[in-house]
Structure formats: structure tokens, C-alpha cells
C-alpha positions in Angstrom: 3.9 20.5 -4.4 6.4 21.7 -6.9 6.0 22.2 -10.5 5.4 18.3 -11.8 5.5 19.2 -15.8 10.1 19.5 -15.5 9.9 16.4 -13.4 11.4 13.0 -15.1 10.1 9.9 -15.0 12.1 7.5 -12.9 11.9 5.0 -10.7 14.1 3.9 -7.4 15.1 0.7 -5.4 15.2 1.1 -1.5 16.3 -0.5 0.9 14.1 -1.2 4.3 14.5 -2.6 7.6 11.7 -5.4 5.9 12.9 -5.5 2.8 13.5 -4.6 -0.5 11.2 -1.6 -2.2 10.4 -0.4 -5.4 8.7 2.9 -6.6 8.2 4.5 -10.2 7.0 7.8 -10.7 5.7 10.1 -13.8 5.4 13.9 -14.5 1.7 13.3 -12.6 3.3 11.1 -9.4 3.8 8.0 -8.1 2.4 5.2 -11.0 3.7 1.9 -8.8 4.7 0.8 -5.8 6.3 -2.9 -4.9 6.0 -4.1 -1.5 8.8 -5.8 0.3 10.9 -8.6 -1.9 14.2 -10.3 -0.3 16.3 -8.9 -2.8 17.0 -5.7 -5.3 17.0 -7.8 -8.4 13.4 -9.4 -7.4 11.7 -6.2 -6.8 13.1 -4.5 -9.3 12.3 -7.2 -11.9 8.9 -7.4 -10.3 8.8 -3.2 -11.2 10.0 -2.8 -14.7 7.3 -5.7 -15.8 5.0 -3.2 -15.7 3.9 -0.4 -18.5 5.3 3.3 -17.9 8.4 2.7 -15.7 11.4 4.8 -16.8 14.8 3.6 -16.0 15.8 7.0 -15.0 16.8 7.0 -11.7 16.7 11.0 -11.1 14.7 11.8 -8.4 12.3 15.0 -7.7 12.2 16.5 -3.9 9.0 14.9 -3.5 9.8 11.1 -4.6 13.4 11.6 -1.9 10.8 12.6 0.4 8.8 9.6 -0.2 11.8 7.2 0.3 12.4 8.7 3.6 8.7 8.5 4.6 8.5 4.7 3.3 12.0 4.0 5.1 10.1 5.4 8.8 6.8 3.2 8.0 9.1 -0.1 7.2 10.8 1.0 10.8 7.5 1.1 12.3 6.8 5.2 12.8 3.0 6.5 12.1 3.7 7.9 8.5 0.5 9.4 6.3 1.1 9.0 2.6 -2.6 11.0 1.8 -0.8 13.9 0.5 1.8 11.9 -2.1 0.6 12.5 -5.6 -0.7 9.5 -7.1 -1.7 8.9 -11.1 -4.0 7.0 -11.6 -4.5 7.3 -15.6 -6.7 4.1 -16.9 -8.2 3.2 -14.0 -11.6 3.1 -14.6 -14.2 5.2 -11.8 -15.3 2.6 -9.8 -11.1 1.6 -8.6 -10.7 5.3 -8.5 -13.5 5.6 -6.2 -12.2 2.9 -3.9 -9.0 4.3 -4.0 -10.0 7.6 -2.6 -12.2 5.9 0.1 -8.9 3.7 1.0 -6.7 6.7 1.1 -8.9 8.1 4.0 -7.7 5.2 6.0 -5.0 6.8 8.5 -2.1 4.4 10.1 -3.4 2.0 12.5 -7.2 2.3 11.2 -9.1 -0.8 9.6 -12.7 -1.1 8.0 -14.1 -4.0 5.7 -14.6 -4.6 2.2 -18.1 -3.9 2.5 -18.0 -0.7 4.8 -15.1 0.7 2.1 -17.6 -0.1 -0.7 -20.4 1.5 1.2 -17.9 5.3 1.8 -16.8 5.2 -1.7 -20.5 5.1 -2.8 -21.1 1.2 -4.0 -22.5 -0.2 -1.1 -23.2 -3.7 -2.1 -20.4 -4.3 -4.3 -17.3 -5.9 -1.4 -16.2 -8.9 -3.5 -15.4 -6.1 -6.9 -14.0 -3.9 -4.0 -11.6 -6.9 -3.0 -10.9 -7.2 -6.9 -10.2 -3.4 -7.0 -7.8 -3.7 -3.9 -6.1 -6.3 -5.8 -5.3 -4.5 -8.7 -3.9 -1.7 -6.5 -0.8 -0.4 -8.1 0.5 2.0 -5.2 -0.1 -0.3 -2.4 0.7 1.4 1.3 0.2 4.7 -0.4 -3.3 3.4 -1.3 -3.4 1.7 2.2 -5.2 -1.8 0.8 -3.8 -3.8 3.7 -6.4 -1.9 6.0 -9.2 -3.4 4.4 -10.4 -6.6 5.9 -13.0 -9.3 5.2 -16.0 -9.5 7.1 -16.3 -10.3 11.0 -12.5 -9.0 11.1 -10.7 -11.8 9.3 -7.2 -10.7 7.4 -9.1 -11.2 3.8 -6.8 -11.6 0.8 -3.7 -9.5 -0.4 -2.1 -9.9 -3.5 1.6 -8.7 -2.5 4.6 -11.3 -2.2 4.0 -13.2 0.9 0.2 -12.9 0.5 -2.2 -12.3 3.9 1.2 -12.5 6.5 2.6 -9.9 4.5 -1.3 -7.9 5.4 -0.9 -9.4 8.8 2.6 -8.4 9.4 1.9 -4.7 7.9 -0.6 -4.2 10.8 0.8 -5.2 13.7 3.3 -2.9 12.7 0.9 -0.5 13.0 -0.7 -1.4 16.3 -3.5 -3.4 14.7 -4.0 -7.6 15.6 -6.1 -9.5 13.3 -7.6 -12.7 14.3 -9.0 -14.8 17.6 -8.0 -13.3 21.0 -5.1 -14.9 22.4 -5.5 -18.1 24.3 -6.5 -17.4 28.1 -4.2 -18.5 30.4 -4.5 -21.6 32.2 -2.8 -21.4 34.8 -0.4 -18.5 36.8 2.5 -21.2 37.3 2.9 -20.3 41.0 
């Protein structure tokens, strides 16, 4: 990773094949991320709400490389974010935990609330590791639409569009949550 301490805070708009995107970074790395909105004015009004986000738009080599990585994963390519800089500063050591536990996940891989409490070191505590999830402020990069509730169900997600945004971000990555489909009835010949 290059030198971070000559790097400006900034933060970008992109555009995706599923939408709108928003990223804003520090001298330490990425400090949000906004999931898909229908517009540029939505997601970026949804991104400069919240503390620390520069209106510089200069990016470093690492944050262009970042939109081209997020660009592939909103097209549907295998993309691993586990080695984009993340900071964290204020979040307290249980999120942090859960976080790190999350960011193990790779593309296409799932567990449960419970099972991610349990690898991050607090078995017993799903529902706060839900709460964590829901606070997460880099979501994809801190993969929290791979955690699901227990006996596989889609859980909660607290991005625009709610569990179908979770449900859509999977099955883009090869993953189908909920009953089987229906068995057929008939072959129709």
C-alpha cells in the first residue's frame, strides 16, 4: 500500500450497472461506503450526512482501484475487498471484532449471526452481532450481506431497499436464500 500520511481525504460518486455508489476515504482508508441508490444526488446526500467526509474529490491509486473493483462486483465478477484499508476509529472492540470475522467471508460464502459471533470470539451474543452488522459503515467491503439469520433465512439489512437489496447482492454472487423452488408438477408432454 502506498504511503497513506500525503493522501487527502475525499470522497467519490460512481456509477454501477445497479446503481448509484458512494465512497469516502481518510489518510487511514476507506471511512464509508453507500450501497446502491437510484440517483447521484440520493447517495451522495445519503454520504455527506455523515461525520468525516471531505468534499475533495482527489483520489489516491488505491481508492481508483477500489472504484474499478466495486464497478466488477456490481457487474457480477468474484472481487475480494480483504485487502482495502479500512478505518475504523470509534468503533468500539466488540464491532471491530465482528468486522474482522466478516471480512474473512470470501465472495459467494455465507454463515449466521451466531456462527460469526462464535469466529469473532462472542459466541452467544447473535442479536448484538446483527446490531453490529447494522451499524456497518463500509458495507461490501465489510461483507454484512453474508451473514444470515438462523436456519438460513435472509435476516435483516439496513441498506436502501432492505433484505432484497441482501437477497439481490447474493444471488449475484451465486448464493439463493430461502425455500427450494417449487417441484414441478408436471413435464407438460
Amino acid at each position: 500500500m502506498e504511503n497513506t500520511s500525503e493522501i487527502t481525504p475525499g470522497h467519490a460518486v460512481l456509477e454501477t450497472v445497479i446503481g448509484f455508489m458512494a465512497i469516502a476515504w481518510n489518510e487511514n482508508g476507506l471511512i464509508r461506503l453507500c450501497l446502491p441508490e437510484r440517483s447521484r444526488e440520493a447517495v451522495e446526500r445519503r454520504l455527506m450526512r455523515h461525520a468525516g467526509v471531505s468534499a475533495s474529490t482527489v483520489q489516491p491509486p488505491w481508492v481508483v482501484d477500489l472504484i474499478a473493483a466495486i464497478k466488477a462486483y456490481a457487474a457480477g465478477k468474484d472481487v475480494d475487498f480483504s485487502d482495502v484499508p479500512v478505518d475504523l476509529a470509534g468503533v468500539d472492540d466488540f464491532r471491530q471484532a465482528i468486522y474482522a470475522a466478516a471480512r474473512k467471508l470470501a465472495f459467494g460464502e455465507t454463515t449466521t449471526y451466531g456462527e460469526l459471533a462464535k469466529a469473532a470470539g462472542h459466541a452467544a451474543l447473535a442479536r448484538e452481532t446483527g446490531a453490529a452488522l447494522g451499524a456497518n459503515p463500509v458495507p461490501l467491503v465489510i461483507p454484512c450481506h453474508r451473514i444470515l439469520a438462523a436456519g438460513g433465512k435472509i435476516g435483516g439489512f439496513s441498506a436502501p431497499g432492505g433484505s432484497a437489496t441482501k437477497e439481490k447482492m447474493l444471488a449475484m454472487e451465486g448464493v439463493r436464500v430461502g425455500p427450494p423452488p417449487p417441484a414441478q408438477v408436471s413435464f407438460g408432454f
